[in-house]
Residue, then its C-alpha position, 0 to 999 in steps of 0.5 A: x500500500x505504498x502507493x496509498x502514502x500520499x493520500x495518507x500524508x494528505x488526509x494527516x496534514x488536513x486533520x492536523x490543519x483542522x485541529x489548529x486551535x484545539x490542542x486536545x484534539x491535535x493530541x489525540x490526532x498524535x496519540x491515534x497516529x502514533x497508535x497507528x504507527x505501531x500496529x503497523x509495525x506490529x503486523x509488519x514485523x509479524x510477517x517478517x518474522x514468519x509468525x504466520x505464513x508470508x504466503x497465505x496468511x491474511x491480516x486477520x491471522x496476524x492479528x490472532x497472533x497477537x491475541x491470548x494465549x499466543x501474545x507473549x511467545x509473539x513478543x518473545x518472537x519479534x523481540x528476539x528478532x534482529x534485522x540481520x540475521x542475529x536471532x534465533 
């Protein structure tokens, strides 16, 4: 979905120039962005790590990984993970 970077860039800029004279509401702009920031990289580094198939698995399974009981072995999982090559 890189291709989708612009409209998204866009439609942040537009909502922090809306929020211009509200700091609550910029806050929460930051606070849903940030949010969203990291459950990208959450699903983004679940399939890195091949925690489910790169092939096949859909978002849906990336998000049941994360899910009771298999959170902590997913963060045991991506924490050991190092992007060259160092993890088990």
């Amino acid at each position: 979905m890189t291709e989708m970077d612009p409209i998204f860039v866009i439609g942040l800029a537009i909502l922090l120039r809306e929020t211009h004279g509200s700091n609550w509401r910029r806050r929460w702009v930051y606070a849903a962005t940030a949010f969203c920031t990291l459950f990208t990289l959450g699903l983004f580094f679940t399939y890195v790590r091949a925690l489910i198939d790169p092939a096949s698995g859909s978002v849906i399974d990336a998000i049941v990984v994360w899910l009771p009981p298999h959170t902590f072995s997913s963060f045991y999982a991506l924490r050991t993970y190092h992007p060259f090559g160092f993890g088990t």
